[in-house]
C-alpha positions in Angstrom: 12.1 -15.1 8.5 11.7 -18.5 9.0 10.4 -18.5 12.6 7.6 -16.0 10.9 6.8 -18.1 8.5 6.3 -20.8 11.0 3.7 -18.7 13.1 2.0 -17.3 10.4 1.5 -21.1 9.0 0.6 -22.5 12.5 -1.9 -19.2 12.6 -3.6 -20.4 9.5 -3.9 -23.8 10.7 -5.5 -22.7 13.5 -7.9 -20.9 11.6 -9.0 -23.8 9.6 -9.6 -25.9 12.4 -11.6 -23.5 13.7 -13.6 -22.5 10.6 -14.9 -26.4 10.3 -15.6 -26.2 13.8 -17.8 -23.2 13.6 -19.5 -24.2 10.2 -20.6 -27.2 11.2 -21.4 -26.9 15.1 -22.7 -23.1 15.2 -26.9 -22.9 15.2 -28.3 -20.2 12.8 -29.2 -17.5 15.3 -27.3 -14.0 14.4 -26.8 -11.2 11.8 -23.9 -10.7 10.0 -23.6 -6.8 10.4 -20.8 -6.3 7.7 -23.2 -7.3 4.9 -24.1 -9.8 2.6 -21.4 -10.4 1.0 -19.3 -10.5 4.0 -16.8 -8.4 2.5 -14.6 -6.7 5.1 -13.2 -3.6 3.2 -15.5 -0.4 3.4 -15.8 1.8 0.1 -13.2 4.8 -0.4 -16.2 6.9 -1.3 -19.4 6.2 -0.3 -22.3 6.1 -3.1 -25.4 8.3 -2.3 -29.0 7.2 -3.3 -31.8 9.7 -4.5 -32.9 10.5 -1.1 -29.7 11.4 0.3 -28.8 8.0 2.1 -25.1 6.3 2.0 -24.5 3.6 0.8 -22.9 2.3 3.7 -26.1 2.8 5.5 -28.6 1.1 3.0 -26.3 -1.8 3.5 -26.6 -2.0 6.6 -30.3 -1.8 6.7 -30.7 -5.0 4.0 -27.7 -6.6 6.1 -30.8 -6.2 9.1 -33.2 -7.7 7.3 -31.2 -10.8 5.8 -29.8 -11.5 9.1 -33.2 -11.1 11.0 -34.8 -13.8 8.8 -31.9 -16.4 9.3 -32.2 -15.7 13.4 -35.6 -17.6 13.3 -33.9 -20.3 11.3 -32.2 -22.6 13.1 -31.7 -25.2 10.5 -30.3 -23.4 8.0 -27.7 -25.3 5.9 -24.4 -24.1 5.1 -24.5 -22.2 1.7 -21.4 -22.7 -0.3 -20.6 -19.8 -2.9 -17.3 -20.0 -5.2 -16.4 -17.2 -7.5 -13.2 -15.3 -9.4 -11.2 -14.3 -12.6 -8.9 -15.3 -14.5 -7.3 -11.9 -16.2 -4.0 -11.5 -18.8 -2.0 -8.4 -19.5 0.8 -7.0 -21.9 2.1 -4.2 -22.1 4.9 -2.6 -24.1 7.2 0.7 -23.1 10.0 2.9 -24.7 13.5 2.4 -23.4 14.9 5.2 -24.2 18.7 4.1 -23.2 18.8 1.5 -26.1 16.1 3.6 -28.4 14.2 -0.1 -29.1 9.9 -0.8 -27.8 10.5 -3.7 -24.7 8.0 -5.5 -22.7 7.1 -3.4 -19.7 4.6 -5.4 -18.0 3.2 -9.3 -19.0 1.4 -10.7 -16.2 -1.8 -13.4 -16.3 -3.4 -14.1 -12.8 -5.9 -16.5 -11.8 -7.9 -15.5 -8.9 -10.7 -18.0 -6.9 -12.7 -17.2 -3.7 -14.6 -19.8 -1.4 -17.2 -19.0 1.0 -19.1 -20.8 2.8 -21.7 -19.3 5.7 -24.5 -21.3 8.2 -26.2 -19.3 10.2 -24.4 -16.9 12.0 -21.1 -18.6 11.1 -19.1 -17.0 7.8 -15.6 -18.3 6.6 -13.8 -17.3 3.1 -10.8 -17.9 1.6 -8.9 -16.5 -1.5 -5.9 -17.4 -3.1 -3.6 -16.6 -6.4 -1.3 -18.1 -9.1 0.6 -15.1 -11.0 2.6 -15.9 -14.1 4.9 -13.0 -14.6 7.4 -12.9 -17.3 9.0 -9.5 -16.7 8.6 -9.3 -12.9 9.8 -12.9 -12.3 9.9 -12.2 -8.3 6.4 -12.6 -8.4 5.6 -15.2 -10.1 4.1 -18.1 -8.4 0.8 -19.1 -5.7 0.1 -16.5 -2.8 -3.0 -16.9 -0.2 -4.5 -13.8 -0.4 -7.6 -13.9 2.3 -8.3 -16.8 4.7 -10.4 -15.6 8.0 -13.4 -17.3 9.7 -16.4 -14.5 11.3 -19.1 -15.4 13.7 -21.8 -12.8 13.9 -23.6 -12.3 17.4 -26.5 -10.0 17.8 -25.1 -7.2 18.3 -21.3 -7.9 17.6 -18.7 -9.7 15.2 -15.3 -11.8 15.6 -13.4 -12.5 12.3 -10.0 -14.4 12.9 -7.8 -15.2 9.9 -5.9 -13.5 6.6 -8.2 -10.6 5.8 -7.6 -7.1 4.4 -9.0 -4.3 6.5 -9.5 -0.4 4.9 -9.9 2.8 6.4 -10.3 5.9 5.4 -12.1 8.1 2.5 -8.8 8.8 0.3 -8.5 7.5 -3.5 -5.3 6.1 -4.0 -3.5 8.3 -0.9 -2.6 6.7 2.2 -3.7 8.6 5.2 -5.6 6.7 8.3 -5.8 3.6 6.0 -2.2 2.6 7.9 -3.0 -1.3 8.6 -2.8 -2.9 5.1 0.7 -3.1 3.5 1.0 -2.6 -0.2 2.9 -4.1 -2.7 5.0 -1.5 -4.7 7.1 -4.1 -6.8 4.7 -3.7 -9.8 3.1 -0.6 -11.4 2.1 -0.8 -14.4 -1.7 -0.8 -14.7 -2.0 -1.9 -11.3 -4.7 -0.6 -8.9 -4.8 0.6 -5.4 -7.1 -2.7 -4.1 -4.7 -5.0 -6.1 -1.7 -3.9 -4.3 -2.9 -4.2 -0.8 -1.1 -7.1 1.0 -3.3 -8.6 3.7 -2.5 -9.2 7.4 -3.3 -12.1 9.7 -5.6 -10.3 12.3 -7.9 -10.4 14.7 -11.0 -8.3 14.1 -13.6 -7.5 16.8 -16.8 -5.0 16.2 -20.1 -4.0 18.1 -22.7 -2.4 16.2 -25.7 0.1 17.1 -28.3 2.2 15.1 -26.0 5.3 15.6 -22.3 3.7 15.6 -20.0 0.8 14.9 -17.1 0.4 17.4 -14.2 -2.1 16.1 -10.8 -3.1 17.8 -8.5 -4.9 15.9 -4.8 -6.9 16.6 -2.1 -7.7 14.1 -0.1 -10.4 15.8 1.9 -11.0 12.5 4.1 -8.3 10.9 3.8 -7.4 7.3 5.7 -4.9 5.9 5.7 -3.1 2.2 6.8 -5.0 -0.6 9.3 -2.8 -2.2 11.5 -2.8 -5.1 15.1 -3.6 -5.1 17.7 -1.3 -4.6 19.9 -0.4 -7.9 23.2 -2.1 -6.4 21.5 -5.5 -5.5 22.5 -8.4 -7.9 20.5 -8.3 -10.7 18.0 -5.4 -9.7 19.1 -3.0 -12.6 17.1 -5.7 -14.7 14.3 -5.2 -13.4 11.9 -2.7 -14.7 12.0 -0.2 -11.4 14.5 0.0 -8.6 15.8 2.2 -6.0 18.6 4.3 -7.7 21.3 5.3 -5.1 23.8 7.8 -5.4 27.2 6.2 -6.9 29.9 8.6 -5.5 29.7 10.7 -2.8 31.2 14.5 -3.3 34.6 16.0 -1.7 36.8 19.0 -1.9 38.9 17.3 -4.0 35.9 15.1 -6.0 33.7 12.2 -6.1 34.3 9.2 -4.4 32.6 6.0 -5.3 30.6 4.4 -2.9 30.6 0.4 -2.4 27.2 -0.8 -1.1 25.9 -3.7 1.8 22.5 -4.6 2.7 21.6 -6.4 5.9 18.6 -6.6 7.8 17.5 -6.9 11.1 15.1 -9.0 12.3 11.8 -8.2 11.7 8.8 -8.4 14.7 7.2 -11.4 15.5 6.6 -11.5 19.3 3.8 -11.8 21.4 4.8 -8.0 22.6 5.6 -6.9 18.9 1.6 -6.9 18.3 -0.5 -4.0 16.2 -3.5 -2.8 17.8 -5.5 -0.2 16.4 -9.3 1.0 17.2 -11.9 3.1 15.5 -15.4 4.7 16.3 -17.8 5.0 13.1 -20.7 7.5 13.3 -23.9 7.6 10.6 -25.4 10.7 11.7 -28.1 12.3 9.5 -26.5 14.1 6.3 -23.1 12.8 7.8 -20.7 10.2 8.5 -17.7 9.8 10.4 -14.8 8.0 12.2 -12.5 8.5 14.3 -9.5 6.0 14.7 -6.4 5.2 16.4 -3.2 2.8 15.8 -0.2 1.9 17.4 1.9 -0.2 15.0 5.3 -1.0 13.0 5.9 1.5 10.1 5.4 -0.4 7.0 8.5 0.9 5.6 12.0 0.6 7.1 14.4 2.7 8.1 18.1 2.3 7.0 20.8 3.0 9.4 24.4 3.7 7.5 27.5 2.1 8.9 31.1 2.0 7.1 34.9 3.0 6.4 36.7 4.7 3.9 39.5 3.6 2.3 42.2 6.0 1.9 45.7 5.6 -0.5 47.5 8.2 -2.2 46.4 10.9 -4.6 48.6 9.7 -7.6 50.2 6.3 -6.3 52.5 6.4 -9.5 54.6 8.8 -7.8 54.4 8.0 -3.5 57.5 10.4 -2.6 56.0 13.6 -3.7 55.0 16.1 -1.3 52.4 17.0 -3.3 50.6 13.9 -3.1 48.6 13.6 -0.2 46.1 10.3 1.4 42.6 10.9 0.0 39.5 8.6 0.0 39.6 6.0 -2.8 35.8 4.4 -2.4 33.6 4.4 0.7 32.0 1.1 1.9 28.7 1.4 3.2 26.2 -1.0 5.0 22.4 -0.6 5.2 20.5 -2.2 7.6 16.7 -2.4 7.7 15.0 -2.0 10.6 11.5 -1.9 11.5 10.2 0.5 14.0 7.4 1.9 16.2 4.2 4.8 15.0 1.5 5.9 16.2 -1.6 7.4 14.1 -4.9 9.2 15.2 -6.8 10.4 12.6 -10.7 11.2 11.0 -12.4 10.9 8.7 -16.0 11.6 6.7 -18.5 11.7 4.1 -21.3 14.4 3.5 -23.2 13.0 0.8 -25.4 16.5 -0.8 -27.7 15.3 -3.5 -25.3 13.9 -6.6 -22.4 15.0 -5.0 -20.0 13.6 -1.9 -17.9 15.3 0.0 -15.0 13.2 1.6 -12.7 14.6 4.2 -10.0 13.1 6.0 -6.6 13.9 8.4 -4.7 11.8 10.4 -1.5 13.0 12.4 1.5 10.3 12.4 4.1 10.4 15.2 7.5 9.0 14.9 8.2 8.3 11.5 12.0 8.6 10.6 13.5 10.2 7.3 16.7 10.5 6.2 19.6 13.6 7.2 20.3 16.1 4.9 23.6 15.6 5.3 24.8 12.0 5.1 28.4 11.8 7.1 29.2 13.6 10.5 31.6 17.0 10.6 33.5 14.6 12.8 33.8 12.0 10.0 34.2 14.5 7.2 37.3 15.8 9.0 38.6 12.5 8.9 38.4 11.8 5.8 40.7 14.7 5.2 43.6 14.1 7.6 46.7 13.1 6.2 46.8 9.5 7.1 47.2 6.0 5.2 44.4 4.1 7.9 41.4 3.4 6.8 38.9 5.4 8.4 35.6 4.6 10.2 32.7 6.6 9.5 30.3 7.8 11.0 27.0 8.6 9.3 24.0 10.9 11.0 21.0 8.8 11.7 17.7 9.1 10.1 15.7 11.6 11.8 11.9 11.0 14.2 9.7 13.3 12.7 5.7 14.0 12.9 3.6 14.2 10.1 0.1 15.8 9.4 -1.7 14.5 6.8 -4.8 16.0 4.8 -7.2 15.5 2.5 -10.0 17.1 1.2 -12.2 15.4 -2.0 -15.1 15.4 -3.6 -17.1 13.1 -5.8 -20.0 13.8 -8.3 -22.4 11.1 -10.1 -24.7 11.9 -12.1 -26.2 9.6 -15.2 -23.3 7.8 -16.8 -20.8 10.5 -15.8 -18.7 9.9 -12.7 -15.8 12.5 -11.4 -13.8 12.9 -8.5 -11.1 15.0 -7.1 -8.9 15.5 -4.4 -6.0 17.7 -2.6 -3.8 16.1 -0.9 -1.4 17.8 1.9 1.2 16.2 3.6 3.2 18.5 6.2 6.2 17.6 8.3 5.6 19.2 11.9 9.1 19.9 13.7 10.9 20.2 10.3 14.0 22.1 11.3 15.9 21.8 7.5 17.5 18.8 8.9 16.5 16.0 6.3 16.4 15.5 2.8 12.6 16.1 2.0 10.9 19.2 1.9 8.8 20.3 4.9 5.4 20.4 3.0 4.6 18.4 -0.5 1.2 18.9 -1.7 -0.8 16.5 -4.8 -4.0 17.1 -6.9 -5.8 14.2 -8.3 -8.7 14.0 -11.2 -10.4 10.8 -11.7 -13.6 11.3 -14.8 -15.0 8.6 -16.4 -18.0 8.4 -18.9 -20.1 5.1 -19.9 -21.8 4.3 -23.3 -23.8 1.6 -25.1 -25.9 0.4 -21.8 -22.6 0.8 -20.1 -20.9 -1.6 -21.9 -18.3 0.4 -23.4 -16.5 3.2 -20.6 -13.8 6.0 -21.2 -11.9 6.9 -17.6 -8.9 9.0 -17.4 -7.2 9.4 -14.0 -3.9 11.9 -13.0 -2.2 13.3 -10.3 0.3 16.5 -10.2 3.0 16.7 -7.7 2.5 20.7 -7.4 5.9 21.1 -5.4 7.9 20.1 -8.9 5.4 19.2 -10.9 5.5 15.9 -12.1 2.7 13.6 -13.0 1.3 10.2 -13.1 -1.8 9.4 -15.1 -3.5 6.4 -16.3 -5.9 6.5 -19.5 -7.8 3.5 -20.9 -10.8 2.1 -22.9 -12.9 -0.6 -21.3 -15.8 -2.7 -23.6 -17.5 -5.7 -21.8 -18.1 -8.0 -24.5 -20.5 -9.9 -21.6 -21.5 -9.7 -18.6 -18.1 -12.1 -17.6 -16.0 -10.8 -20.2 -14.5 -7.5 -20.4 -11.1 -6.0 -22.8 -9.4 -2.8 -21.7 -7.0 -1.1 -23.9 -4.9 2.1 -22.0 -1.7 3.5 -21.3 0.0 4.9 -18.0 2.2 7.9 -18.3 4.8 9.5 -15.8 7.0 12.5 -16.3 9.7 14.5 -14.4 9.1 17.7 -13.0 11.0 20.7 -13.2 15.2 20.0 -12.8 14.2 15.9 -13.2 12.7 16.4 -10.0 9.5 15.4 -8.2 7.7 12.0 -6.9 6.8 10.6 -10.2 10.1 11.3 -12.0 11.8 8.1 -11.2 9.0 6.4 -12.6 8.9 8.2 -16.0 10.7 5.1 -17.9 7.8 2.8 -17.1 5.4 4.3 -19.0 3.3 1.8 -20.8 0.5 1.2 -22.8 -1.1 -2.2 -22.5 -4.1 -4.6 -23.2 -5.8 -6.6 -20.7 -8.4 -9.0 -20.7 -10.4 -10.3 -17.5 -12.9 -13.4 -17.5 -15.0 -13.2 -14.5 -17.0 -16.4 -12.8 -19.2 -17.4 -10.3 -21.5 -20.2 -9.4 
């Protein structure tokens, strides 16, 4: 950890170095193809104008045109632009183990963003400070972009801390695979909020017809996730990872004693991400077509451990009635990072108000856990008649492929917006050999409505695990009292599916509802 940390800061030095280099060496002479606002993330779901255009596209065009007029410029000054928000919110929840209202989320962040561009030179950077007072792990300062671009006539370079998006899903992760998330906080927390970014390098060539980018990840960054139940203090927190407490024999349940180690995690030269993608704008069409070979931002855990054996009732050792059973099992989990691949596309056919958005992307080599957690050889272990300890041995998680689908659609019209999606994700080579199900399938609904000059806006948001049936949904009230201040009052809501099962039901004791407020500047 600490040799990463030591790159990743030497990286960043780097970077800054170079950005003051750039800014105040580099003549005005090129367009910056990415836009305007040199933003680097591309828009879930492209907007379409009256005539049928993409957003994406008219973009582009005005990018042309700004960039064309600073090319005969060549003593243009560097512009310096600062902007950000400062935003606050609580949020209560019902515990319904000690029947009593609780905090369930109370955050305030401050956000600010530099930039600074001359000529064909473009640098930003972002940071944080987070005050948390019922996720405590994340309180405190985090740097969230830092990357330096210089635009050349027909290409771009950006080097630095910079968050990268793919894809056409809403809030489902399909080709979008080089961002990490953050999944240590939920409540009232959006999809672009929770994307971790990566120190990268960034390279893309541009023509009328097609944008061609490559892209390497020298620094690893996995998921944050949240802590598992049996780590110290994690049941205090407002979600963790429940694991099972006893583990079921013939004879009944014996209690399992957990270890968590990790391995290291990749941060050679050789350990690199590289990923590619081809983006089309074709009349009444546009797609990609991409490619990674990466780590898997989750982990996989492989299971080591012994049992520990004494008599059945140790009150009386010289029955022969009494036989050597299991008295607790002692596991270890170690995280360990691993290899995937990803080839997937993706587009948007804008038809007058409406968008359609499709997108599929086939991941090879992820791992998932065994149906069955111990080996027939360990299980029969376990049962001879023997004071040792014994050592077991647990099956490993499983390489499996995935195919991944998605098929949306969005419709604007006036002050109404909605969109919808179905979402299909399919194990290939499932042979009922591990613990999920071969196919799980979602629906999502995302309506809003604006009123009063689209001050005041109504939005309600949900998705339906249709293999058990459990939701997640998000509801709220937004009024900006001006153009920089704006009040939100909503809730989110999870519930179990049918049995207590599904993908939302572990979440269903965080519902919330909760107040925010967000002051926006600029200058």
């Amino acid at each position: 950890m600490n040799t990463i940390r030591k790159y990743g800061q030497s990286f960043l030095l780097g970077i800054t170095f170079c950005l003051l280099f750039f800014v105040l060496t580099f003549p005005s002479s090129a367009q910056e193809a990415a836009g305007v606002d040199g933003k680097v993330g591309t828009a879930q779901a492209p907007d379409t104008s009256s005539d049928g255009e993409t957003a994406s596209q008219i973009n582009d065009d005005l990018g042309d045109e700004e960039f064309s007029t600073d090319s005969e410029d060549d003593s243009a000054k560097p512009v310096f632009t600062l902007s950000g928000k400062i935003g606050t919110l609580h949020g209560v929840r019902w515990n319904g183990s000690e029947k009593k209202l609780e905090y369930g989320a109370s955050r305030s962040i401050a956000q600010v963003k530099g930039e600074v561009s001359a000529g064909s030179s473009y640098a930003v950077i972002s940071a944080a400070a987070e005050y948390n007072y019922r996720n405590p792990a994340r309180t405190g300062f985090r740097l969230n972009e830092a990357y330096y671009r210089y635009s050349g006539e027909i290409w771009d370079i950006s080097v630095g801390r910079q968050v990268i998006v793919w894809g056409q899903a809403d809030g489902f992760r399909l080709t979008d695979v080089l961002s990490a998330r953050d999944s240590s906080e939920f409540i009232a927390l959006s999809g672009d909020d929770a994307r971790l970014p990566s120190d990268s390098v960034r390279l893309r060539f541009f023509h009328d017809l097609f944008t061609f980018e490559a892209i390497a990840v020298p620094f690893f960054t996995p998921n944050k996730l949240p802590r598992f139940g049996f780590e110290d203090g994690a049941k205090n927190d407002l979600y963790y990872i429940d694991t099972p407490d006893a583990y079921k024999m013939p004879f009944g349940s014996v209690p399992i004693r957990y270890t968590k180690t990790q391995s290291a995690k990749p941060k050679m030269f050789t350990d690199t991400e590289a990923a590619a993608r081809f983006s089309f704008f074709l009349p009444g069409i546009d797609f990609s077509v991409s490619g990674f070979y990466g780590w898997d931002k989750n982990p996989r855990y492989v299971k080591s451990g012994y049992a520990k054996k004494g008599l059945f009732n140790p009150a009386n050792p010289l029955s022969p009635l009494n036989p050597y059973i299991p008295k607790e099992l002692y596991t270890t989990l170690n995280e360990e990072y691993y290899r995937i691949g990803m080839a997937g596309i993706d587009a948007a056919i804008p038809a007058g108000d409406v968008t359609i958005r499709l997108e599929t992307a086939w991941v090879g080599g992820r791992y998932f856990e065994p149906k069955n957690l111990l080996t027939e050889k360990s299980v029969n272990d376990l049962k001879k008649q023997t004071p040792d300890d014994v050592t077991l041995e647990f099956n490993a998680p499983l390489k499996k492929h995935q195919l991944l689908m998605l098929a949306g659609v969005d419709w604007i019209k006036s002050s109404w917006t909605l969109s919808a999606q179905y979402f299909e994700d399919l194990i290939l080579n499932h042979k009922d050999d591990i613990e999920r199900p071969m196919h799980k399938g979602f629906v999502s609904l995302n309506v809003s409505k604006t009123f009063l000059r689209d001050t005041l806006k109504l939005s309600a948001s949900g998705v339906v695990d249709i293999n058990y049936g459990s939701t997640s949904s998000t509801y709220s009230v937004s009024y900006a009292l001006t153009d920089n201040i704006n009040f939100a009052l909503g809730g989110d809501v999870y519930t179990k599916g049918y049995d207590g099962k599904g993908d939302f039901a572990a979440l269903h004791k965080i519902s919330a509802i909760w107040l925010k407020g967000t002051f926006i500047f600029s200058r």
